[in-house]
Biopython code that builds the backbone (N, CA, C, O; Angstrom):
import numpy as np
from Bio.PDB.StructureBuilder import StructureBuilder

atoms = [
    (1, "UNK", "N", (84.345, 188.091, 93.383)),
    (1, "UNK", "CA", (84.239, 187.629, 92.015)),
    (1, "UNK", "C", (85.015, 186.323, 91.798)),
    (1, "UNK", "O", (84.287, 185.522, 91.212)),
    (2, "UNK", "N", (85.719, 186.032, 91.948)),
    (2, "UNK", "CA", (87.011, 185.188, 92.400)),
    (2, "UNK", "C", (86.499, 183.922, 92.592)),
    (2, "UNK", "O", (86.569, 183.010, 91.768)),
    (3, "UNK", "N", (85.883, 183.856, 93.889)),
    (3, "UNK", "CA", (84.960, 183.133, 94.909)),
    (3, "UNK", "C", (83.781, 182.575, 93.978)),
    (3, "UNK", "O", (83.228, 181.483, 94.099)),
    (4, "UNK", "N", (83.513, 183.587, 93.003)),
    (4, "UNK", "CA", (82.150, 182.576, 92.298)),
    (4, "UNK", "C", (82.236, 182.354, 91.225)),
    (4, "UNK", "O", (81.322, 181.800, 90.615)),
    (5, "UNK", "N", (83.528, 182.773, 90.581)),
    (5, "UNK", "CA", (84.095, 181.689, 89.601)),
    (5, "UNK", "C", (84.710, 180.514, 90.264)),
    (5, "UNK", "O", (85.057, 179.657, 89.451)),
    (6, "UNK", "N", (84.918, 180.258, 91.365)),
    (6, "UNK", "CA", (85.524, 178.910, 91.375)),
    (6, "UNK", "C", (83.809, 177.889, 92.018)),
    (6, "UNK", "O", (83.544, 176.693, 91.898)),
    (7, "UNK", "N", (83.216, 178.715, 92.490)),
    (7, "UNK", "CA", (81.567, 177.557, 93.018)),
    (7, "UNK", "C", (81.617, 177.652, 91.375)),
    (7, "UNK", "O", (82.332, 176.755, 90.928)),
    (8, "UNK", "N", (81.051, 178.498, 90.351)),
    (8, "UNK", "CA", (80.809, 178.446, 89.084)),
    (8, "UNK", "C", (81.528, 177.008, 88.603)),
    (8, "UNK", "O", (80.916, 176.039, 88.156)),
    (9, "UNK", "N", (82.978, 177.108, 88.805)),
    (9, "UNK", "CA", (83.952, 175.980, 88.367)),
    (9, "UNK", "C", (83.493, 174.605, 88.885)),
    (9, "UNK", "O", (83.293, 173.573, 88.245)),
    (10, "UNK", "N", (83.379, 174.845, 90.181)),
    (10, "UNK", "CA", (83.379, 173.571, 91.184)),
    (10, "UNK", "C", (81.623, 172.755, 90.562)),
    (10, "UNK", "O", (81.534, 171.556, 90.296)),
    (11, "UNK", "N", (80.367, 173.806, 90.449)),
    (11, "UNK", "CA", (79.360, 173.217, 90.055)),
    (11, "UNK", "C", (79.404, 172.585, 88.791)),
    (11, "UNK", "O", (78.640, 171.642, 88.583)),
    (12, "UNK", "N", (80.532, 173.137, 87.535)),
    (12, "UNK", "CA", (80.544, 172.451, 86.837)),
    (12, "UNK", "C", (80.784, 171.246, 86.734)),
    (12, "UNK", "O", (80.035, 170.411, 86.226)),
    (13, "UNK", "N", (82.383, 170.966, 87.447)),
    (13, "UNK", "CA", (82.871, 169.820, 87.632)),
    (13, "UNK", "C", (81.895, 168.930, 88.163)),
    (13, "UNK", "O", (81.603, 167.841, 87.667)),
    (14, "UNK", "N", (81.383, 169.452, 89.228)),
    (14, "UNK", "CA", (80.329, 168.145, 89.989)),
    (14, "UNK", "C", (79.549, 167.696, 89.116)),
    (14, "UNK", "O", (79.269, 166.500, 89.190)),
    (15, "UNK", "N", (78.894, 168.608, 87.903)),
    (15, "UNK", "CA", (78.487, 168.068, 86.792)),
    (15, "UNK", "C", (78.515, 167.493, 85.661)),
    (15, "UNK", "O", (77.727, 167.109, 84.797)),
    (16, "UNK", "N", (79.698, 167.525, 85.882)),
    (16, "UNK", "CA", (80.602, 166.946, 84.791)),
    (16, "UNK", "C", (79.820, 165.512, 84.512)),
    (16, "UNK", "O", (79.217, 164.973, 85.440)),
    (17, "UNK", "N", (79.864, 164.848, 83.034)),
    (17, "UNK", "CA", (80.049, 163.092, 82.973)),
    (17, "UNK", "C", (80.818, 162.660, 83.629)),
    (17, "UNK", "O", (80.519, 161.751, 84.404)),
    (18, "UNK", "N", (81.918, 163.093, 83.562)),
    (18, "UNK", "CA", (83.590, 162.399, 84.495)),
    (18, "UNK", "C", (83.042, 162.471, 85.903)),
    (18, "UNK", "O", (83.163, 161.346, 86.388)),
    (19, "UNK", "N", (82.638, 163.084, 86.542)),
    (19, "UNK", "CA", (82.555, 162.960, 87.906)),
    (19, "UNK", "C", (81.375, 162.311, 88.101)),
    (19, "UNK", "O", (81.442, 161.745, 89.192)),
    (20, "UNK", "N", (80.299, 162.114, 87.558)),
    (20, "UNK", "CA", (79.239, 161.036, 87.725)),
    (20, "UNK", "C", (79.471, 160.200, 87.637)),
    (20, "UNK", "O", (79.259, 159.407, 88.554)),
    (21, "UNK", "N", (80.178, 159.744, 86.246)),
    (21, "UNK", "CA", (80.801, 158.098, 86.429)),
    (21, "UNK", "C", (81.518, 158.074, 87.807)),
    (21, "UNK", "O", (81.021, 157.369, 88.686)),
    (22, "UNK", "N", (82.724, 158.837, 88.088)),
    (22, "UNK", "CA", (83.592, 158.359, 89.032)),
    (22, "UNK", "C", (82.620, 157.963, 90.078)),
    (22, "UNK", "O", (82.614, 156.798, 90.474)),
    (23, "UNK", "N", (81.520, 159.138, 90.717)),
    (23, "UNK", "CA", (80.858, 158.798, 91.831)),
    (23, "UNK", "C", (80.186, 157.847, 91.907)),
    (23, "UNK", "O", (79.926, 157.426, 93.034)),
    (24, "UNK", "N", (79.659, 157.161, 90.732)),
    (24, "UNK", "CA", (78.873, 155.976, 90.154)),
    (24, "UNK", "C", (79.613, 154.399, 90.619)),
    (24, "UNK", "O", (79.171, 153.300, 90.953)),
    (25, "UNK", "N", (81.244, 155.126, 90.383)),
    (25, "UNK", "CA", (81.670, 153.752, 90.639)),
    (25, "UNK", "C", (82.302, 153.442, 91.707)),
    (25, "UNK", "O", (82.732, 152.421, 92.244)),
    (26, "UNK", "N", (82.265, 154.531, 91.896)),
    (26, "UNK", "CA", (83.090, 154.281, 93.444)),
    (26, "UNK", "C", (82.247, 154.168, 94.344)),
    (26, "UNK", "O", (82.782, 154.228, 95.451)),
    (27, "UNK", "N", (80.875, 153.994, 94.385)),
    (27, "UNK", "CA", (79.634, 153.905, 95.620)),
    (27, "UNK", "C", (79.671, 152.351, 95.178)),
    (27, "UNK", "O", (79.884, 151.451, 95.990)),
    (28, "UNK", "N", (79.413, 152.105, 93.632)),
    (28, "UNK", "CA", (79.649, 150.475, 92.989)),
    (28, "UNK", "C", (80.818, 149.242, 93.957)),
    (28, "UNK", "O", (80.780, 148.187, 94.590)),
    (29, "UNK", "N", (81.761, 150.308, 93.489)),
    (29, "UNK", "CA", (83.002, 149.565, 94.437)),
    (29, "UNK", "C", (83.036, 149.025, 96.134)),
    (29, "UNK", "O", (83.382, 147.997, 96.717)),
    (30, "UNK", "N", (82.490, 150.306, 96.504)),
    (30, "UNK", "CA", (82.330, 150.309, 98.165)),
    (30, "UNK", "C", (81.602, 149.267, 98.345)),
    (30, "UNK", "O", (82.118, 148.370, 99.013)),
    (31, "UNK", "N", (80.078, 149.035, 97.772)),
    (31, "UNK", "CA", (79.193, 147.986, 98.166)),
    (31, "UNK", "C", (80.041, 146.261, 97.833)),
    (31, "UNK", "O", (79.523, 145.228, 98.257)),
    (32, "UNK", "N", (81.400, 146.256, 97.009)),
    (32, "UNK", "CA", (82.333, 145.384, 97.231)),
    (32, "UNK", "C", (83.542, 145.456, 98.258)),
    (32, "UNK", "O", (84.690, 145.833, 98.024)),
    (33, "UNK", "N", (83.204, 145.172, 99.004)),
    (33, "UNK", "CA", (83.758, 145.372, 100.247)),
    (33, "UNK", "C", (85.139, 144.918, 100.924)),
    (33, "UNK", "O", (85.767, 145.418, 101.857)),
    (34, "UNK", "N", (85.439, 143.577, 99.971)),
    (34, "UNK", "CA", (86.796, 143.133, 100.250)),
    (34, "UNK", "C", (87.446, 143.653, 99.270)),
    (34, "UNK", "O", (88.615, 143.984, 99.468)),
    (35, "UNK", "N", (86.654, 143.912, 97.568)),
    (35, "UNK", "CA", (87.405, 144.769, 96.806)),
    (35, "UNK", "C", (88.172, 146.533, 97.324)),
    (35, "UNK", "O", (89.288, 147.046, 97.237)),
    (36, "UNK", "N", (87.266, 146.818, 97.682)),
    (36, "UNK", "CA", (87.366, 147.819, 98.057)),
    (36, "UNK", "C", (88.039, 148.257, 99.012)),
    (36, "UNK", "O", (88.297, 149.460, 98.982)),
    (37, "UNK", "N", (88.535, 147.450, 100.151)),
    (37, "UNK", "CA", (89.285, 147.065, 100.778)),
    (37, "UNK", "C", (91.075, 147.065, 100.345)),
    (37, "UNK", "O", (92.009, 147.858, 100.463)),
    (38, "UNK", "N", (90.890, 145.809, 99.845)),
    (38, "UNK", "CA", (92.451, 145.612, 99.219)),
    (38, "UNK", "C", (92.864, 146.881, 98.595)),
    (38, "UNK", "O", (93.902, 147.470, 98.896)),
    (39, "UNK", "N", (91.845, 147.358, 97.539)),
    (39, "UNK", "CA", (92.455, 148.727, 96.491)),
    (39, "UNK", "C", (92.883, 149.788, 97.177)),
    (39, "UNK", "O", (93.757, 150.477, 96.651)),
    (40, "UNK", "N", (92.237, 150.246, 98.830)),
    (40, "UNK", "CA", (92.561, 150.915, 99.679)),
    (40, "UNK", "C", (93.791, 150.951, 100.443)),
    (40, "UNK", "O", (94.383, 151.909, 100.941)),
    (41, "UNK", "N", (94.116, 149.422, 100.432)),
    (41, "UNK", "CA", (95.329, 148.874, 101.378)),
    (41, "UNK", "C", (96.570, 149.484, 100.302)),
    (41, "UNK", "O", (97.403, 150.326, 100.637)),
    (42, "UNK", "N", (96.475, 148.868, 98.997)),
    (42, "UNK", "CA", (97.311, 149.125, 98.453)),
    (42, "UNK", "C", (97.630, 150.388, 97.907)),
    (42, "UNK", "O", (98.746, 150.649, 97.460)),
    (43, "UNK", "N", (96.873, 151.022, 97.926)),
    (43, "UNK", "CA", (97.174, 152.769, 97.691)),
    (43, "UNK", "C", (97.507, 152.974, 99.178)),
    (43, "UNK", "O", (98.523, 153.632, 98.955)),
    (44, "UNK", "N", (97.467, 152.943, 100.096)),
    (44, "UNK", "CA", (98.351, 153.220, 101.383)),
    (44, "UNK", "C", (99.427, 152.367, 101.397)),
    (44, "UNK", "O", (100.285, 152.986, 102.026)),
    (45, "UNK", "N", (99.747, 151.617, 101.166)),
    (45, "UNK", "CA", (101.123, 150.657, 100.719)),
    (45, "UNK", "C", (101.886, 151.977, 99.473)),
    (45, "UNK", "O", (102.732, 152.777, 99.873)),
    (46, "UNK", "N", (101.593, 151.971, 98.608)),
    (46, "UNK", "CA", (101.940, 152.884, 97.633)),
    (46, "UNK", "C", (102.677, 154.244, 98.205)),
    (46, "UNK", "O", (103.780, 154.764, 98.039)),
    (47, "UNK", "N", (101.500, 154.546, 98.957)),
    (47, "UNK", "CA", (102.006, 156.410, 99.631)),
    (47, "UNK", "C", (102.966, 156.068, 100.859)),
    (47, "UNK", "O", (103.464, 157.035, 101.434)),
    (48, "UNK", "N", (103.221, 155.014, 101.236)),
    (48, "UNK", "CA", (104.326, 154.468, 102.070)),
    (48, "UNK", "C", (105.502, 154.325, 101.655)),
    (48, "UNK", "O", (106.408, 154.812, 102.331)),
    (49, "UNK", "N", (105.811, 153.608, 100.411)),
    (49, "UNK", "CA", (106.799, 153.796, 99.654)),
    (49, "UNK", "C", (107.416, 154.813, 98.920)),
    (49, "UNK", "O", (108.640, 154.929, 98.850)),
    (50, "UNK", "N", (106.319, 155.826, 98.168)),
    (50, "UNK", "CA", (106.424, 156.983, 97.786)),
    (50, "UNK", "C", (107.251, 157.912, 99.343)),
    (50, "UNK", "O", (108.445, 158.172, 99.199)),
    (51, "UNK", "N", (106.870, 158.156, 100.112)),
    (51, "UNK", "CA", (107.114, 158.605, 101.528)),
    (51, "UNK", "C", (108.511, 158.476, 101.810)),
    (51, "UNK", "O", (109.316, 159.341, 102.157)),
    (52, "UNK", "N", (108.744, 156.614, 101.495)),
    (52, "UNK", "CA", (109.991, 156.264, 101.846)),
    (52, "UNK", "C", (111.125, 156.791, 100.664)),
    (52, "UNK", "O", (112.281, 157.075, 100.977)),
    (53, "UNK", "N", (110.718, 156.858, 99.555)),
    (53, "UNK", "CA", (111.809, 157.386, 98.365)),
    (53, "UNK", "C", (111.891, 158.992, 98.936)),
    (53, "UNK", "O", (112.957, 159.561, 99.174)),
    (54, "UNK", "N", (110.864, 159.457, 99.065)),
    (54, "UNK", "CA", (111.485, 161.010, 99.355)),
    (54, "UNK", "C", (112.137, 161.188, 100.500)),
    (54, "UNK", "O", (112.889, 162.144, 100.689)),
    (55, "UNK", "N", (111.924, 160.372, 101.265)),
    (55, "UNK", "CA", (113.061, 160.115, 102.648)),
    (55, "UNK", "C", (114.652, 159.941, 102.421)),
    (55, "UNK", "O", (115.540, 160.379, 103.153)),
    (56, "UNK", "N", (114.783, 159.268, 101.343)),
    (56, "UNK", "CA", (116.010, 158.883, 100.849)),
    (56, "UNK", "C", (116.234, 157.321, 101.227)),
    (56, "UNK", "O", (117.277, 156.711, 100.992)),
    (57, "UNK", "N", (114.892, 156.682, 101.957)),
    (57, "UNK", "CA", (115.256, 155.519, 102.284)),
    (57, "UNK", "C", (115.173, 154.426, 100.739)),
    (57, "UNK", "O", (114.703, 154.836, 99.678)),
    (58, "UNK", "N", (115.803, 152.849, 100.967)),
    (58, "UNK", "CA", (115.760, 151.969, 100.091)),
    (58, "UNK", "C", (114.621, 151.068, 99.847)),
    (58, "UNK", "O", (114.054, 150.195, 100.504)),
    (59, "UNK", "N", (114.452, 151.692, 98.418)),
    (59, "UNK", "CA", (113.437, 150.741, 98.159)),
    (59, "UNK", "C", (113.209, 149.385, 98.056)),
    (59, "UNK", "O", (113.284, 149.252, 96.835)),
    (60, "UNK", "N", (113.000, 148.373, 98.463)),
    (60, "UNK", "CA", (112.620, 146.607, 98.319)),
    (60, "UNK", "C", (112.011, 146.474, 96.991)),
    (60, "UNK", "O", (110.895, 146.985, 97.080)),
    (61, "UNK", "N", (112.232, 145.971, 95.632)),
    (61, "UNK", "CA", (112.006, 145.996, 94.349)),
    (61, "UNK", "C", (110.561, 144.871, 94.586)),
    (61, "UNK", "O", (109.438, 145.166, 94.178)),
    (62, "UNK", "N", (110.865, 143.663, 95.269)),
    (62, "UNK", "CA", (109.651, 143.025, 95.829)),
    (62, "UNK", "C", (108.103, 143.878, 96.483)),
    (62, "UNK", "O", (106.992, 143.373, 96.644)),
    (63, "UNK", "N", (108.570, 145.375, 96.770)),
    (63, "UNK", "CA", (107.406, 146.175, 97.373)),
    (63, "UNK", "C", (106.678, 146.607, 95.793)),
    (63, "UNK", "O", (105.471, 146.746, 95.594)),
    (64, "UNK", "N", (107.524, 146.728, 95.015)),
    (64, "UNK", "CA", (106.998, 146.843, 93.700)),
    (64, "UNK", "C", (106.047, 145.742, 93.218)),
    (64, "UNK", "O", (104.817, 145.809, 93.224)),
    (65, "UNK", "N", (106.780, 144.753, 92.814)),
    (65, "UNK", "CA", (106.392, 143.865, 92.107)),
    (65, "UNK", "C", (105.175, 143.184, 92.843)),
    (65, "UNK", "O", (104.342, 142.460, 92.297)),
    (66, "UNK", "N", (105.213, 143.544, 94.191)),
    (66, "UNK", "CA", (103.722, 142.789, 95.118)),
    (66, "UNK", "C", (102.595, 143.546, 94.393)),
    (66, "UNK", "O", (101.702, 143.008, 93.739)),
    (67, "UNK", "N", (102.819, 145.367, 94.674)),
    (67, "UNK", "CA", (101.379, 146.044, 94.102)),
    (67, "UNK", "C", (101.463, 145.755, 93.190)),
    (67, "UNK", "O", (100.373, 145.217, 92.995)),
    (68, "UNK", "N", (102.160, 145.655, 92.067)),
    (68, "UNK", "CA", (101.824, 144.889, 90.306)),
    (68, "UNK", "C", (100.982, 144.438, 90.378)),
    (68, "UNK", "O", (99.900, 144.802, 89.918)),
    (69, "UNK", "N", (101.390, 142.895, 91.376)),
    (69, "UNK", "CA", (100.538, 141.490, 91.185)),
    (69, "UNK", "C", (98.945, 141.999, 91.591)),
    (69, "UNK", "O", (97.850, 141.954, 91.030)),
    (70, "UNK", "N", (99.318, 142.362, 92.520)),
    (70, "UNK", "CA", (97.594, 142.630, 93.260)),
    (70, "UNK", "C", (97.152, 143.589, 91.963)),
    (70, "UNK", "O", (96.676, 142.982, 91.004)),
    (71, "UNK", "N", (97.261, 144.879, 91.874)),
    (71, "UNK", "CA", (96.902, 145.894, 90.896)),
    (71, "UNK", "C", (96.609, 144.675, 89.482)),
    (71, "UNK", "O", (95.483, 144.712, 88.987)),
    (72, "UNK", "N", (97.545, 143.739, 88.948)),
    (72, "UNK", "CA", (96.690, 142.913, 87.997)),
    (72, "UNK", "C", (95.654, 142.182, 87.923)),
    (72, "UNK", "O", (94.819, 142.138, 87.019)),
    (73, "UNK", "N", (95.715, 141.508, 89.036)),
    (73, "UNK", "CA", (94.871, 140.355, 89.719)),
    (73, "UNK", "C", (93.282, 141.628, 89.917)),
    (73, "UNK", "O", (92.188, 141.300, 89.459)),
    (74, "UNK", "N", (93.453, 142.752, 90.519)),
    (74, "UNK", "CA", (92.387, 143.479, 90.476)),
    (74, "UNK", "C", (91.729, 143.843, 89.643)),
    (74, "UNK", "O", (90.499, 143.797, 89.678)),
    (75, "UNK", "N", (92.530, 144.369, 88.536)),
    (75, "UNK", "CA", (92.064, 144.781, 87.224)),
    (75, "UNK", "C", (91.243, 143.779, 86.778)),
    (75, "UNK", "O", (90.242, 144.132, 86.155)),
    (76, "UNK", "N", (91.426, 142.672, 86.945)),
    (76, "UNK", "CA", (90.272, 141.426, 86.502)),
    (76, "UNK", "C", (88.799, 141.634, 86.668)),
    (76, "UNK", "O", (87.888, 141.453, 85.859)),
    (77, "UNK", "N", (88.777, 142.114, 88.074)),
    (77, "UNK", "CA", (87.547, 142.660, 88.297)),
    (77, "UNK", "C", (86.508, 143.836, 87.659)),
    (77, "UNK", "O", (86.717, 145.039, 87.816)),
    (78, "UNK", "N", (85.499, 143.356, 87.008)),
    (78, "UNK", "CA", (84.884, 144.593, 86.571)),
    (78, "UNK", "C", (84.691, 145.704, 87.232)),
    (78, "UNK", "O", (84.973, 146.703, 86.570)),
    (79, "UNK", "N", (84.132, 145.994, 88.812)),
    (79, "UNK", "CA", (83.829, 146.888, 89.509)),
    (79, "UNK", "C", (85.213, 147.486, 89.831)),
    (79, "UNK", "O", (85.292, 148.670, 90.160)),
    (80, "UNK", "N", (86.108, 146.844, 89.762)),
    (80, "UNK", "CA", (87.266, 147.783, 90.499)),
    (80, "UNK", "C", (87.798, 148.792, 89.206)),
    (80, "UNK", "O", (88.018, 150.003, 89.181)),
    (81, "UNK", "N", (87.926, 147.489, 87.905)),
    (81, "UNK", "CA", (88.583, 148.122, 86.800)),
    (81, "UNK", "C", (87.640, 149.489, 86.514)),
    (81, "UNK", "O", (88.198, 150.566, 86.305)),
    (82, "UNK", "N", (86.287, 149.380, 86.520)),
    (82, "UNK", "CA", (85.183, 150.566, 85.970)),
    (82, "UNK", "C", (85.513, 151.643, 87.097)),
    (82, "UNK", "O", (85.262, 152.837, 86.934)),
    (83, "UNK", "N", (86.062, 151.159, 88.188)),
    (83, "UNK", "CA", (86.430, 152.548, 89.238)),
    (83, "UNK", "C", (87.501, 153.128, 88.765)),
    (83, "UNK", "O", (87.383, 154.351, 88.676)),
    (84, "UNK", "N", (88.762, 152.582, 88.342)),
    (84, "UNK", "CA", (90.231, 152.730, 88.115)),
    (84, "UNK", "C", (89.819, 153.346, 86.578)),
    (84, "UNK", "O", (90.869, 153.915, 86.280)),
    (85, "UNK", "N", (89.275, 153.468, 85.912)),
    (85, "UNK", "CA", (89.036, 154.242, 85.040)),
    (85, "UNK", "C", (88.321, 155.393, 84.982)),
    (85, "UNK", "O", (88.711, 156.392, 84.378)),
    (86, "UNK", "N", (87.195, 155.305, 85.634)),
    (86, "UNK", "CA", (86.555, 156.346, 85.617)),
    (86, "UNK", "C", (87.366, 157.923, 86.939)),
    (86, "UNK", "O", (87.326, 159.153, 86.907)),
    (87, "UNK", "N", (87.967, 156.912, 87.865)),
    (87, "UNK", "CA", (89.138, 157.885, 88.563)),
    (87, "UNK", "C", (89.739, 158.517, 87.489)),
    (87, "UNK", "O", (89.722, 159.741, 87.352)),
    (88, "UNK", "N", (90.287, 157.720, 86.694)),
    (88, "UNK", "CA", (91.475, 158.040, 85.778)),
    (88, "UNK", "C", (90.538, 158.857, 85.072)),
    (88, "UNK", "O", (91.102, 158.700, 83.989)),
    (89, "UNK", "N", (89.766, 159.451, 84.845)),
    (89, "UNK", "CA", (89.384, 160.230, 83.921)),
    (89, "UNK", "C", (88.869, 161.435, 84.493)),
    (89, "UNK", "O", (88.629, 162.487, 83.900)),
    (90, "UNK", "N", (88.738, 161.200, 85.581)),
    (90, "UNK", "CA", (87.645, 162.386, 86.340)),
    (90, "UNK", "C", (89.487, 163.345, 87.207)),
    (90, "UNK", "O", (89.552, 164.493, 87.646)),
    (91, "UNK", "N", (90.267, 162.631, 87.163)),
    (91, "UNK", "CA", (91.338, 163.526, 88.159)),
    (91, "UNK", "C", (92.646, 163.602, 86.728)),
    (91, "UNK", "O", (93.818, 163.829, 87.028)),
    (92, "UNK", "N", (92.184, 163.356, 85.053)),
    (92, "UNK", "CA", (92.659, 163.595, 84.400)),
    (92, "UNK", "C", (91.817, 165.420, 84.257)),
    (92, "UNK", "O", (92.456, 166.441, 84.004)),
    (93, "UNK", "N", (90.676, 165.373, 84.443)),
    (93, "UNK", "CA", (89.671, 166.593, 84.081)),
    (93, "UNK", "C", (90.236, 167.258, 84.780)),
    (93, "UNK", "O", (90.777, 168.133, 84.105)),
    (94, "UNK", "N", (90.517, 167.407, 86.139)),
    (94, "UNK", "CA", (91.011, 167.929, 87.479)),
    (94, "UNK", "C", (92.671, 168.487, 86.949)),
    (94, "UNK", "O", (93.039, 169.662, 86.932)),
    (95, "UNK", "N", (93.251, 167.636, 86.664)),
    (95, "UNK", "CA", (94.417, 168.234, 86.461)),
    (95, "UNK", "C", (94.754, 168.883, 85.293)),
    (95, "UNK", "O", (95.775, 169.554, 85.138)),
    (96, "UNK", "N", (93.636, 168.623, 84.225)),
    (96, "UNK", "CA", (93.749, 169.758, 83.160)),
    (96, "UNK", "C", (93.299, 171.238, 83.916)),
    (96, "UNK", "O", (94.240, 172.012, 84.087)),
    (97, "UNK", "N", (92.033, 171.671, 84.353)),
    (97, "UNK", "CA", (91.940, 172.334, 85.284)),
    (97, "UNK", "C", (93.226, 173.010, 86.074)),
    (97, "UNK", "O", (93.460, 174.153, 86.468)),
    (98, "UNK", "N", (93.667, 172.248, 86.099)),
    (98, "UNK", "CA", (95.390, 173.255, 87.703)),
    (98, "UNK", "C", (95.834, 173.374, 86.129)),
    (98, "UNK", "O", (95.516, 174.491, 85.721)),
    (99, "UNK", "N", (96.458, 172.597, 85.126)),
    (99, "UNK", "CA", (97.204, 173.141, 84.400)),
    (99, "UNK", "C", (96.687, 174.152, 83.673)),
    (99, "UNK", "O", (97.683, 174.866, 83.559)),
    (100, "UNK", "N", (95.986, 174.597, 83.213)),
    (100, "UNK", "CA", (94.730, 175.699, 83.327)),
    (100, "UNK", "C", (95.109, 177.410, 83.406)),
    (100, "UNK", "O", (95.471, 178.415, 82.794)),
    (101, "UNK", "N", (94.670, 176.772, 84.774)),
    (101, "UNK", "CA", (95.042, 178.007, 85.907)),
    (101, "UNK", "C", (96.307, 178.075, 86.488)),
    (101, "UNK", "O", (96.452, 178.914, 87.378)),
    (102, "UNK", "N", (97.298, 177.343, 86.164)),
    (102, "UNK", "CA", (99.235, 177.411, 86.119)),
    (102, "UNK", "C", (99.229, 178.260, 85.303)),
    (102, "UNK", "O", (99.455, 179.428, 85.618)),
    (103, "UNK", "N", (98.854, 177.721, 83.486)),
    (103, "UNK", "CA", (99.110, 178.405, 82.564)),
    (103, "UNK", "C", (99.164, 179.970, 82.402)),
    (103, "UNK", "O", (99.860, 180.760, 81.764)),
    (104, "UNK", "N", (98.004, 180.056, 83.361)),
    (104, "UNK", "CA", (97.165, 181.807, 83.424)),
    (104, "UNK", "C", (97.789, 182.508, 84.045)),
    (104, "UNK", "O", (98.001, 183.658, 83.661)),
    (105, "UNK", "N", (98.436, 181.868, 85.587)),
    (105, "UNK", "CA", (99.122, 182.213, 86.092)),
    (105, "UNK", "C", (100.814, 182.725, 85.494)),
    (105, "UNK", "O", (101.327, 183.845, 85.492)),
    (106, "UNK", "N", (101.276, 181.590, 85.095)),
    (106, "UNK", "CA", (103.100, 182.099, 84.577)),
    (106, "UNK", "C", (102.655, 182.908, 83.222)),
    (106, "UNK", "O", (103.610, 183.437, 82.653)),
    (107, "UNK", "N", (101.603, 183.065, 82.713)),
    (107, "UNK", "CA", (101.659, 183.979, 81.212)),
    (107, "UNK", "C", (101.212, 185.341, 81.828)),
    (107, "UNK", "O", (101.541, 186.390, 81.272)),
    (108, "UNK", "N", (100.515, 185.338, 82.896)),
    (108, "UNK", "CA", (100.094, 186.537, 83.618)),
    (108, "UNK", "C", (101.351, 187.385, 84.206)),
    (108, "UNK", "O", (101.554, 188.590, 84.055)),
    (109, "UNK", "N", (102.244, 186.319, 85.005)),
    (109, "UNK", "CA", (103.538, 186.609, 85.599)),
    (109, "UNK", "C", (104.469, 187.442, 84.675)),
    (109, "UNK", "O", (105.139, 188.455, 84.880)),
    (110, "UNK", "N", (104.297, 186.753, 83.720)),
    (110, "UNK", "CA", (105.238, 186.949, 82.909)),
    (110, "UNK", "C", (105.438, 188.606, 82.144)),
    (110, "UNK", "O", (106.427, 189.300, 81.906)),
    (111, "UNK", "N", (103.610, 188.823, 81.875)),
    (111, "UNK", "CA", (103.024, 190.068, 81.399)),
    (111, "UNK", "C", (103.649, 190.985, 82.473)),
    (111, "UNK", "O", (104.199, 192.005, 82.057)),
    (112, "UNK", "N", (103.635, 190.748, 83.822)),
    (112, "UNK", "CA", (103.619, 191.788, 84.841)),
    (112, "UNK", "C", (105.232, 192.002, 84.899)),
    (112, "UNK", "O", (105.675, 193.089, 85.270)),
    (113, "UNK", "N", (106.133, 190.896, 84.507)),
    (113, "UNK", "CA", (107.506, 191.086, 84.507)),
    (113, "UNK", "C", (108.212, 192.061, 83.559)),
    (113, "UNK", "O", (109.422, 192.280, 83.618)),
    (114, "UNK", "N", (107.536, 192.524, 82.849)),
    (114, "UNK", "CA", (107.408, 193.565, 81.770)),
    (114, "UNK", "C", (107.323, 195.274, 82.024)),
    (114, "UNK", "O", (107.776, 196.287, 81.492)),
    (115, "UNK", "N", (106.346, 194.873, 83.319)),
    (115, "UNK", "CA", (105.864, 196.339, 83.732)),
    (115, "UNK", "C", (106.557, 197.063, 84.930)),
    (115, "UNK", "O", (106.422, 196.594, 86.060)),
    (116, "UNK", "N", (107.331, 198.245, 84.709)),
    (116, "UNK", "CA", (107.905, 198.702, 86.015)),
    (116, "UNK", "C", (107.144, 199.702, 86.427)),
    (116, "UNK", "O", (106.674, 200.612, 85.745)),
    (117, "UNK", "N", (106.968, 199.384, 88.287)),
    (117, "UNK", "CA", (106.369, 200.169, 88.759)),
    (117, "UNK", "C", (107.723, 201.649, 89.127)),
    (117, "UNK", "O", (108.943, 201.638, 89.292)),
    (118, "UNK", "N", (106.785, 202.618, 89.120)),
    (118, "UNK", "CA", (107.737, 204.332, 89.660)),
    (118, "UNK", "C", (107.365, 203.953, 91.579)),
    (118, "UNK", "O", (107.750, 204.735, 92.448)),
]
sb = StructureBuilder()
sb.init_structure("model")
sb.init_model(0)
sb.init_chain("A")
sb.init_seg("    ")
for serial, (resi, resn, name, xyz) in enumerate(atoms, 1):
    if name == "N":
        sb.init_residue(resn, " ", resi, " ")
    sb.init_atom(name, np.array(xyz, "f"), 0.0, 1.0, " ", f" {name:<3s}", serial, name[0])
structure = sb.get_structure()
């Protein structure tokens, strides 16, 4: 039962507006190829640094201020900006979703913290 509420879940999502746009623009994006490119580089630049803070290593404030520049300079672009939004909306849907099923979870927890078993 479990199992086909979440295909149930999952077919929705795929149906979602939010996830058509996203897929819409991100096939858009790909066929820009140096765009698509850079936006890639720099989200692996990103999870490098992220990586390095939980390491405890020091951050270079210049590693910042580089993805800014690029991340602005990109945003210029229509195809990238219509991707960077429609992401932003389709993994905003997604994470309402987990918070969701968190919620269900600790109010469920919580019910059962109530109940002693003999």
């Amino acid at each position: 039962m479990i199992k086909d509420k979440a295909r149930e879940l999952a077919e929705a999502i795929v149906g979602s507006k939010e996830y058509l746009e996203y897929k819409t623009a991100r096939k858009a994006l790909e066929k820009d190829e140096e765009n698509y490119e850079i936006l890639e580089d720099i989200r692996q630049r990103q999870w490098e640094i992220q990586l390095d803070v939980l390491l405890g290593k020091d951050i270079i404030m210049a590693d910042h201020e580089e993805i800014d520049e690029i991340y602005t300079s990109l945003a210029d672009n229509d195809k990238v900006n219509q991707f960077l939004m429609a992401e932003y909306r389709f993994t905003k849907i997604l994470t309402e979703v987990q918070n969701i099923l968190l919620d269900s979870l600790e109010t469920s927890k919580n019910k059962n913290d109530d109940v002693t078993l003999h």
